[in-house]
C-alpha positions in Angstrom: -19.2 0.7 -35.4 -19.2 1.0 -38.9 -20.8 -2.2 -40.3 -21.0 -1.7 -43.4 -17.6 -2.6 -43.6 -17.6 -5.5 -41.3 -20.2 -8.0 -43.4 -22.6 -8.8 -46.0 -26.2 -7.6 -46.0 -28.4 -9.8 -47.4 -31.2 -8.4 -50.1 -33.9 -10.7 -48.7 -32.8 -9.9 -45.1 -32.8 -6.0 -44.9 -32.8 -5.6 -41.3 -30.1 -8.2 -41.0 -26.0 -8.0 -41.1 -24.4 -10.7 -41.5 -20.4 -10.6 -39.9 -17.6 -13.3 -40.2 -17.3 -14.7 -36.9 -13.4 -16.2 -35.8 -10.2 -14.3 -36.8 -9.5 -17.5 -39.2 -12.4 -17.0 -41.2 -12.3 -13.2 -42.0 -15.1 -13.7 -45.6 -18.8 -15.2 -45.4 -19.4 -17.6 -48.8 -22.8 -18.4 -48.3 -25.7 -19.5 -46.0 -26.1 -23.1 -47.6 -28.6 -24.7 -45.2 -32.5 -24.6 -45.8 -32.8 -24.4 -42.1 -30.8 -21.8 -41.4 -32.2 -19.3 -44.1 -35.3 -20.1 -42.8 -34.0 -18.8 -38.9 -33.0 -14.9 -41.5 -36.2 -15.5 -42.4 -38.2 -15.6 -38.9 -35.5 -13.1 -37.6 -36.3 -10.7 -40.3 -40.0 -10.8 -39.5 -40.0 -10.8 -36.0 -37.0 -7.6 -36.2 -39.2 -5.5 -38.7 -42.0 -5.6 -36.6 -40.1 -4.6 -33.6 -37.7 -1.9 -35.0 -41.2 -0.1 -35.9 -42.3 0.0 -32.2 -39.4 2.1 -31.6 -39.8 5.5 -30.6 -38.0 7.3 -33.2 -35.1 8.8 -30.6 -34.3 5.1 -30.3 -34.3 4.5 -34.1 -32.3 7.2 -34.7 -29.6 6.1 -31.6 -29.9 2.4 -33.4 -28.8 4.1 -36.8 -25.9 6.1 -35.2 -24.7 3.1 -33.5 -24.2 0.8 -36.6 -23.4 4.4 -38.5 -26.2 3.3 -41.4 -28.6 4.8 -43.1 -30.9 2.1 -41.4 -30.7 -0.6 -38.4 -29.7 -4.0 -39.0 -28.8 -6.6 -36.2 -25.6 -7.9 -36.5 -25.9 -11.7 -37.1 -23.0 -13.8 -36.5 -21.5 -16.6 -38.9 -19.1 -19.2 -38.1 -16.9 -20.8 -40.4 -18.2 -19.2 -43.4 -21.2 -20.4 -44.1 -23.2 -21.4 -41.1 -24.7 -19.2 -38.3 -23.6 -19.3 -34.7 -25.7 -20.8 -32.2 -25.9 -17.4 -30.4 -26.3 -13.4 -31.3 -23.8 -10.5 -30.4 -24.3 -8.5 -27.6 -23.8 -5.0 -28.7 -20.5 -4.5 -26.4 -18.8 -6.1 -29.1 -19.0 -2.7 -30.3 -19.1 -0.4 -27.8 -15.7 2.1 -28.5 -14.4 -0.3 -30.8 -13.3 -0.5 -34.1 -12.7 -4.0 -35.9 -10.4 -4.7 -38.6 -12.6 -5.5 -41.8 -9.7 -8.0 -43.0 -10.5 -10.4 -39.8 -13.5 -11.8 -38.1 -15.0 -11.2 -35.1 -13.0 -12.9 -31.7 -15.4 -15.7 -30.8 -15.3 -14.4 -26.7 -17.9 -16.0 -25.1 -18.7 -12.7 -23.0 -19.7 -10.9 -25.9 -22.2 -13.5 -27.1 -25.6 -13.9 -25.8 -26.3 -17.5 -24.0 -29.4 -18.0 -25.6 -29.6 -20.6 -29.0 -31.7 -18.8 -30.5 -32.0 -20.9 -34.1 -34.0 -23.2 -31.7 -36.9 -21.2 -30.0 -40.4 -20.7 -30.8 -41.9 -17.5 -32.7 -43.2 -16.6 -28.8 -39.6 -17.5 -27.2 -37.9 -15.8 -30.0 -39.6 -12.7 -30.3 -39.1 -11.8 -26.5 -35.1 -13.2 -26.9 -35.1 -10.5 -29.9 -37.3 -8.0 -27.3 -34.5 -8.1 -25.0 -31.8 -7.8 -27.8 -33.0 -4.6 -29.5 -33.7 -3.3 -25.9 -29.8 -4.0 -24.8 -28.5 -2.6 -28.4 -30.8 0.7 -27.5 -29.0 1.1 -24.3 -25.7 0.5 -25.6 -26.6 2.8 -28.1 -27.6 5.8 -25.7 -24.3 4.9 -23.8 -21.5 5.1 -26.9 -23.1 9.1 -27.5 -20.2 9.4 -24.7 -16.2 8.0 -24.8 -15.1 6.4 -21.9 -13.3 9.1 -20.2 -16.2 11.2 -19.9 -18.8 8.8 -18.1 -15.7 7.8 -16.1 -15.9 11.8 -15.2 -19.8 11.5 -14.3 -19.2 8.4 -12.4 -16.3 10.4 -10.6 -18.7 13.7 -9.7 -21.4 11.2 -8.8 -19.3 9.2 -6.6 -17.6 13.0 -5.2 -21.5 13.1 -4.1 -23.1 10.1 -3.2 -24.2 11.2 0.3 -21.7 8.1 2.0 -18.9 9.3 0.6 -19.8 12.9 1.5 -20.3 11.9 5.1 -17.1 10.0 5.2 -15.3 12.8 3.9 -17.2 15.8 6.1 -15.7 13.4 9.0 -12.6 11.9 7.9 -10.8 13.7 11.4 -12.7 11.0 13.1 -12.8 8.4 11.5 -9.3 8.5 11.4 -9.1 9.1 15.4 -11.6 6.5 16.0 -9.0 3.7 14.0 -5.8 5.4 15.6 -7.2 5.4 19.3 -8.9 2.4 18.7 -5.2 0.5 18.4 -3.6 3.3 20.5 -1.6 2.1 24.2 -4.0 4.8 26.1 -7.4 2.7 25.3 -6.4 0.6 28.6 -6.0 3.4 30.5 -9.4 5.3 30.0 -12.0 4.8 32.4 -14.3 2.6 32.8 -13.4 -0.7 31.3 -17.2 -1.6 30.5 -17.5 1.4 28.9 -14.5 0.6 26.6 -15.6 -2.8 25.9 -19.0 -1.7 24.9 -17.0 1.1 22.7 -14.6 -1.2 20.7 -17.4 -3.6 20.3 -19.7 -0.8 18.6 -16.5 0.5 16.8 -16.3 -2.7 14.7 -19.8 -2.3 13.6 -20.0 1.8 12.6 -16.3 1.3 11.2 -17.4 -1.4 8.7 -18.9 0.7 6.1 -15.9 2.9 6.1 -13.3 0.3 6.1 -14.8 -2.0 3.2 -13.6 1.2 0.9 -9.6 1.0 -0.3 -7.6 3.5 0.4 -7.2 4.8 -2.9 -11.2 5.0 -3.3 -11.4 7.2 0.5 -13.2 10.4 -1.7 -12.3 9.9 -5.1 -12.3 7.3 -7.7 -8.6 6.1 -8.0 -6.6 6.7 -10.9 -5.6 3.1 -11.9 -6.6 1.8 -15.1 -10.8 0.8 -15.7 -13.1 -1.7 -17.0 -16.6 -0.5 -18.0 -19.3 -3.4 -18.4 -23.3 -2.9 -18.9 -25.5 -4.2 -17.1 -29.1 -4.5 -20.1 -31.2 -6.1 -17.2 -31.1 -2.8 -15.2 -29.4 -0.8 -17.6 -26.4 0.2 -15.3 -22.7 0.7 -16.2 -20.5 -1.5 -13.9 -17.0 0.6 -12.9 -14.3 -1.9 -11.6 -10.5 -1.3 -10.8 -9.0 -4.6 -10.8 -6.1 -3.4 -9.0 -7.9 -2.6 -6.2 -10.7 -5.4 -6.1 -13.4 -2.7 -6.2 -16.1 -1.2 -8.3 -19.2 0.5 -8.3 -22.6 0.8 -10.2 -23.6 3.4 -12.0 -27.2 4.3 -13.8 -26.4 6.6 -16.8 -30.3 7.7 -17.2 -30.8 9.2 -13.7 -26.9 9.6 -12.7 -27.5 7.6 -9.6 -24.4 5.7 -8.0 -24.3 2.8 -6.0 -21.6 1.5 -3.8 -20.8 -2.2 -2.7 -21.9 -2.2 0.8 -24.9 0.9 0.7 -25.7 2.3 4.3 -28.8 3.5 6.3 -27.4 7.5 5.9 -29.5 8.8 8.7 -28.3 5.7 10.7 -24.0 6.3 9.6 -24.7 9.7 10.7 -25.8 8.9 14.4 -23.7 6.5 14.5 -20.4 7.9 13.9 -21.6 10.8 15.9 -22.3 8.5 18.7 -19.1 6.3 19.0 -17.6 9.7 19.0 -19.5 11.4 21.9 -18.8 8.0 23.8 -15.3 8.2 23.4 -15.4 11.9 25.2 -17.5 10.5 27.8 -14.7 7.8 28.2 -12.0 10.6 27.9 -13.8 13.2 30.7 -13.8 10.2 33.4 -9.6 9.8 33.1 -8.6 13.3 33.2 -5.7 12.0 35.7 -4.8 10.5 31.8 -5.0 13.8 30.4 -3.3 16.1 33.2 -0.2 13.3 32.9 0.0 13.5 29.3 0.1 17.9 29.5 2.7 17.1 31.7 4.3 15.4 29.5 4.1 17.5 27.1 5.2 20.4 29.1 8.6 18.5 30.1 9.0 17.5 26.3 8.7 21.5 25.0 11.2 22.2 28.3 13.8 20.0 27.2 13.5 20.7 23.3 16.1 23.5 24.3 18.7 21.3 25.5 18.6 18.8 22.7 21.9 19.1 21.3 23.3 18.1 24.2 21.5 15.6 25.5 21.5 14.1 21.8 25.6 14.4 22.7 25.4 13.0 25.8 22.9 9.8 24.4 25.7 9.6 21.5 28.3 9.3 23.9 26.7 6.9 26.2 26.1 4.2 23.8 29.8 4.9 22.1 31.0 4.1 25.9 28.8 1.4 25.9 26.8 2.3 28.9 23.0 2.2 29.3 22.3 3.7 33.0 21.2 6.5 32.7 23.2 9.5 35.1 20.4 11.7 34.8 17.0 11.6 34.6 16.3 13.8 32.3 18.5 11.7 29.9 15.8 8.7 30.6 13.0 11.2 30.2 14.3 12.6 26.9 14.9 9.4 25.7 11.4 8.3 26.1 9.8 11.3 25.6 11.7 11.5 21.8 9.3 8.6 21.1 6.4 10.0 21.8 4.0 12.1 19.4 2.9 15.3 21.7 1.0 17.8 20.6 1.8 22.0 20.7 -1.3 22.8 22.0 -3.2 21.9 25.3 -4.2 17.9 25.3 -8.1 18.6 26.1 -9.8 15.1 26.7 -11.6 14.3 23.7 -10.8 12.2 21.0 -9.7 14.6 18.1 -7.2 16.2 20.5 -5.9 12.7 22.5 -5.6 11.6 18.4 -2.8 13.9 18.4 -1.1 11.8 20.8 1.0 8.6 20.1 2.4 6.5 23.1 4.2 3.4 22.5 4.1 2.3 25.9 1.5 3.9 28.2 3.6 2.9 31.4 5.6 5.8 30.4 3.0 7.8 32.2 3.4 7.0 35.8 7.1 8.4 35.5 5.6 12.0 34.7 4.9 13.0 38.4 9.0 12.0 39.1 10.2 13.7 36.0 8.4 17.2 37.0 11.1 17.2 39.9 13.8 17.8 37.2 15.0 21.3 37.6 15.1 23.7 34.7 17.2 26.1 36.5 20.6 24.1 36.8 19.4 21.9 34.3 22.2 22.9 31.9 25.0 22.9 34.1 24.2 19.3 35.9 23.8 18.1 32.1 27.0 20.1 30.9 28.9 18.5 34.1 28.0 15.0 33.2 29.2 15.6 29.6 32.5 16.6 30.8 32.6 13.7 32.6 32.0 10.9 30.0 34.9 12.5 28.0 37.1 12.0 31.0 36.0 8.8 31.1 36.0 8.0 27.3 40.0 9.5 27.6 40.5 7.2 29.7 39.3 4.8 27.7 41.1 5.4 25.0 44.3 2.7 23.5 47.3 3.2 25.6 51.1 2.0 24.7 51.2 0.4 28.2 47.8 -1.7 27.8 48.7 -5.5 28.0 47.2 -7.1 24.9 48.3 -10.7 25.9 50.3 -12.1 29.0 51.0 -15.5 30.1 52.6 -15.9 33.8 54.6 -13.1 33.9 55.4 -12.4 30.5 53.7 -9.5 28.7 53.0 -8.3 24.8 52.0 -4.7 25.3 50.2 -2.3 22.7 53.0 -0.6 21.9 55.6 -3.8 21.4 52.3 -5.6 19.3 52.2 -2.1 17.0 56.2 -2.3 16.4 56.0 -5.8 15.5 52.7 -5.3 12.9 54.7 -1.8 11.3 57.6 -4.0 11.0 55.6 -6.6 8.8 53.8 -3.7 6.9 56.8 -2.0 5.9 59.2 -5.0 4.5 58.2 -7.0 1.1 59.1 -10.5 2.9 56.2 -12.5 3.5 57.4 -14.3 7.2 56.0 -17.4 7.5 55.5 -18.3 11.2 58.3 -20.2 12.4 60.3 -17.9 10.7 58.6 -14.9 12.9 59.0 -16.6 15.8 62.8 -16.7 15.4 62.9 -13.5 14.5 61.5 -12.5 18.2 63.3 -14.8 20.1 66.2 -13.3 18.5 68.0 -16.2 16.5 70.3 -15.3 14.0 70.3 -17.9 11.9 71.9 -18.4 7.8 68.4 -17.6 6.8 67.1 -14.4 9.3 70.5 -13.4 8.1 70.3 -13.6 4.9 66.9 -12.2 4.5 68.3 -8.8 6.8 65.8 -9.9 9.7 68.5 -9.6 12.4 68.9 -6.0 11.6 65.2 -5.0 12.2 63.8 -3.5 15.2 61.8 -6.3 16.3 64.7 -9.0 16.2 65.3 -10.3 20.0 62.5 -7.9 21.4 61.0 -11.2 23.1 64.5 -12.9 23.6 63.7 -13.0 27.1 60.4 -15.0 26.4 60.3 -19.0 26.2 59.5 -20.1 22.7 56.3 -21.8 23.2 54.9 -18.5 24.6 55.9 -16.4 21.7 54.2 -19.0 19.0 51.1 -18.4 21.5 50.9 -14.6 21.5 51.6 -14.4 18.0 48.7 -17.0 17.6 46.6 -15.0 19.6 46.8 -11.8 18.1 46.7 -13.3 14.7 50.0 -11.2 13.9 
């Protein structure tokens, strides 16, 4: 803290320090009023009396927290010559340093609400009770920086016996919340039972959900406040990034989170919702044997991937969505799915494991067993061959008719001459001029511009004029 750099200590007033209060009035003149060196006075005998009933550990933390040879309270003054209606709390400072050249900031939060210029000897004395109490505590607190009570607070919370349970069963909590929005829930057995189960869910996953993410089983990294609580002599942890905090007591290393739980009652309980689910699980096992089978027919056709991922890529390049084959539907929805390696066994850590996106998908895995793995490769290597065919086919022929009007016909092959033509000369044709051109009209000005001796002059001679300005219009040439 260092006060004897940041005021004046009065000769009459030896328990007393006197600081410049308001960055504008960095120097204290004097204390001019009778009535307010009359409230040094009654602070100096009330404080004297109390510093003595210190024990002398608490004298001695006092001393090193002002870093003087003796105690003395911190008494603010405003404007340079009169006191401030209220005292310092000692968090103005905790792990600071204040510039000797500038007064104290004049933040309410670090002042006590009490006026104390106005109370009774009684009133005052328990006011200054409370004071000396708070600067004790803030006292035993600075011994530490920050960063190392914000590694107690950190091992304490690694222990408090919540966040141990919630970590010692973080594989279920998270299957509880996965199955708990998963597509199989409606197909579990019996429906009462999964009512009751949901319903109970809400209430044992409360506790657990009220933490952020970034606060699951360790304190999270983001930048901290640290505030003191005097009245039960607590240090306050909060991460305004993540809207959370906890409480911590310094003197016993206790830690208390937001919501506390009964622990013997979080244990049963998330052991219970738990064993209900398997209960749930052992009554559907037509779910289970369904899904295996599913899984089965998924690790069967992982050796054929590349070319049913050929034939899907093909498919949708042809535009077509029937599928030819059904293990092209069932690859297709089985590539959605998450399936475990191992068995599916039905309980809730294994069906976890699982993700469906629609559960319907299940009554197609009877059908889908009658795909045979034997001539698998050939029917799918067949059907490949013949969607190449058929995209050949497909492909741009000279002879394709691009535009026709009665009997008159632009094919590919006449509409790619024409477009070459107009790539490959430096005239820009306007569109009557075009049109001539086609028709095969030699006029002064196709002449002149060489048009008559290009492939494309009279290649539509045969055609009536209007229909020529429509198929060039059409085909935006």
């Amino acid at each position: 803290m260092n006060s004897n750099h940041l005021g004046h200590q009065p000769e009459a007033h030896p328990s007393l320090l006197l600081i410049p209060a308001g960055r504008k009035h960095p120097n204290i003149r004097s204390i001019g009023r009778k009535e307010e060196r009359a409230v040094l006075t009654r602070l100096q005998q009330i404080l004297s009396i109390e510093l003595d009933r210190l024990s002398i550990r608490d004298q001695q933390l006092l001393r090193d927290f002002v870093d003087l040879p003796s105690f003395q309270l911190p008494v603010p003054v405003c404007k340079q010559q009169s006191l401030c209606p209220s005292l310092l709390k000692p968090e103005m400072f905790l792990w600071k340093k204040h510039a000797p050249t500038r007064g104290l900031p004049l933040n309410e939060e670090f002042f006590y609400k009490t006026p104390y210029q106005s109370l009774s000897t009684r009133e005052l004395t328990v006011h200054l009770q409370e004071v000396i109490r708070d600067y004790v505590f803030c006292a035993w607190v600075q011994r530490l920086n920050q960063n190392t009570w914000i590694e107690r607070i950190q091992q304490a919370y690694r222990e408090h016996p919540f966040i141990v349970l919630a970590r010692s069963k973080q594989n279920v909590v998270r299957a509880v919340e996965k199955m708990n929005r998963s597509s199989l829930l409606g197909l579990l057995n019996y429906p009462e039972d999964l009512s009751y189960w949901r319903h109970r869910v809400e209430i044992v996953m409360r506790p657990y959900r009220s933490i952020p993410p970034d606060w699951q089983y360790e304190i999270c990294e983001h930048e901290k406040d640290l505030s003191l609580d005097y009245s039960t002599e607590s240090i306050h942890v909060t991460c305004k990034e993540c809207s959370y905090g906890v409480t911590y007591w310094p003197l016993t290393a206790q830690l208390q989170l937001p919501h506390e739980v009964k622990m013997e009652q979080a244990v049963k309980r998330i052991a219970t919702i738990e064993r209900q689910f398997d209960q749930m699980a052992l009554q559907s096992l037509r779910v289970i044997t369904s899904l295996n089978k599913l899984r089965s027919l998924k690790k069967q056709l992982s050796s054929y991937e590349p070319l049913l991922e050929k034939l899907i890529s093909l498919k949708e390049k042809l535009g077509e969505s029937k599928k030819d084959h059904p293990a092209l539907s069932c690859y297709e929805e089985l590539k959605k799915m998450d399936l475990p390696e191992e068995n599916i066994t039905p309980d809730l850590i294994s069906l976890a494991k699982v993700s469906v996106p629609d559960a319907a998908v299940l009554k197609h895995a009877e059908k889908w067993q009658s795909i045979d793995n034997g001539s698998l490769e050939s029917e799918l290597a067949e059907l490949y061959n013949e969607l190449l065919m058929r995209e050949q086919s497909m492909q741009p022929q000279p002879h394709d008719v691009l535009f026709q009007i009665k009997d008159y016909c632009l094919t590919r092959a006449e509409f790619e001459k024409i477009k070459a033509c107009l790539e490959e000369t430096e005239l820009t044709l306007s569109f009557h001029l075009l049109v001539q051109t086609l028709l095969g009209e030699a006029t002064n000005k196709v002449r002149r511009l060489g048009l008559h001796e290009t492939e494309i002059f009279g290649m539509l001679s045969q055609w009536p004029r209007k229909y020529i300005t429509e198929a060039v219009k059409a085909q935006s040439i």
